[in-house]
Each structure stands twice: as structure tokens, then as C-alpha cells.
N, C-alpha and C positions, 0 to 999 in steps of 0.2 A: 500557542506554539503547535506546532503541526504534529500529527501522532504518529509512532514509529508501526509504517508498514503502512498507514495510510497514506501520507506523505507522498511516498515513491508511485504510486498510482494517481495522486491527485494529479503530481506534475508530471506523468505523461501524457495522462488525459487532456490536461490543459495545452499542452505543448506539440504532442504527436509527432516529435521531430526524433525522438532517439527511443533506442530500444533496451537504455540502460536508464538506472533514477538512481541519486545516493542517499541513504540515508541520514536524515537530517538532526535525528532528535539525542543523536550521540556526541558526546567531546570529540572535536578536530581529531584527536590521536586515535581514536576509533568508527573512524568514518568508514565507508568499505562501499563499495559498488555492487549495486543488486540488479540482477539480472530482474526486468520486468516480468519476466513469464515466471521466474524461481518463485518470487516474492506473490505471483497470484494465484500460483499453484500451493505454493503454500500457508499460505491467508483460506484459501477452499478447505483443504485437506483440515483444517485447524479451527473451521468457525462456528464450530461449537461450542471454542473455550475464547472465543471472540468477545468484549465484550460489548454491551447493544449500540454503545454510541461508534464505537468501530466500526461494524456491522450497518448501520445505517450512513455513514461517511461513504463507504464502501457502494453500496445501494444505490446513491447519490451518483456516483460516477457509472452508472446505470449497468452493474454488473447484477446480473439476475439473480444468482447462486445466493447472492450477499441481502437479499430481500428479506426483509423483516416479517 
């Protein structure tokens, strides 16, 4: 299952067509649209309570910051 907050940058990476991702790893009645830039600004601001396999997901989709 895909990881909350990774997720939403995996499929835009993949995708490149939208500048919104939802997140996925919540119950339908709590689904919400996250702004791409909110969610990588705050995945930065945050990763150092990231944990490594986050962190390396993140890296993956070759964001630098996110570098192990």
C-alpha cells in the first residue's frame, strides 16, 4: 500500500499532468486533496522526523533535500 505523503509525489512524478495528488492511504470519508507544493514543502520542513524508508521513497523520485 502506498505511504501517506509519499504517495501524492509518487503519482505526480509518474504522471506530470496535474498539479494536485489525493491522498490515498486514508478511508474514502477522509480523502482531501493536497496541494503538490504544500505536501513537498511540508515533507522538507519535516524530514527529520521522516522515517528512513520515507526518506528514501522520497530520494527515489530524485528530490535532493530527501537524500539519505
Amino acid at each position: 500500500m502506498p505511504q501517506k505523503g509519499v504517495a501524492p509525489a509518487a503519482i505526480r512524478h509518474d504522471q506530470e499532468t496535474t498539479a494536485q495528488a489525493t491522498v490515498v492511504s486514508r478511508p474514502a470519508a477522509f480523502r482531501s486533496t493536497v496541494k503538490l507544493g504544500v505536501l513537498l514543502s511540508n515533507s522538507k520542513s519535516r524530514r527529520a522526523k521522516l522515517a528512513a524508508d520515507k526518506l528514501q521513497a522520497l530520494a527515489d523520485l530524485r528530490l535532493a533535500w530527501a537524500a539519505v
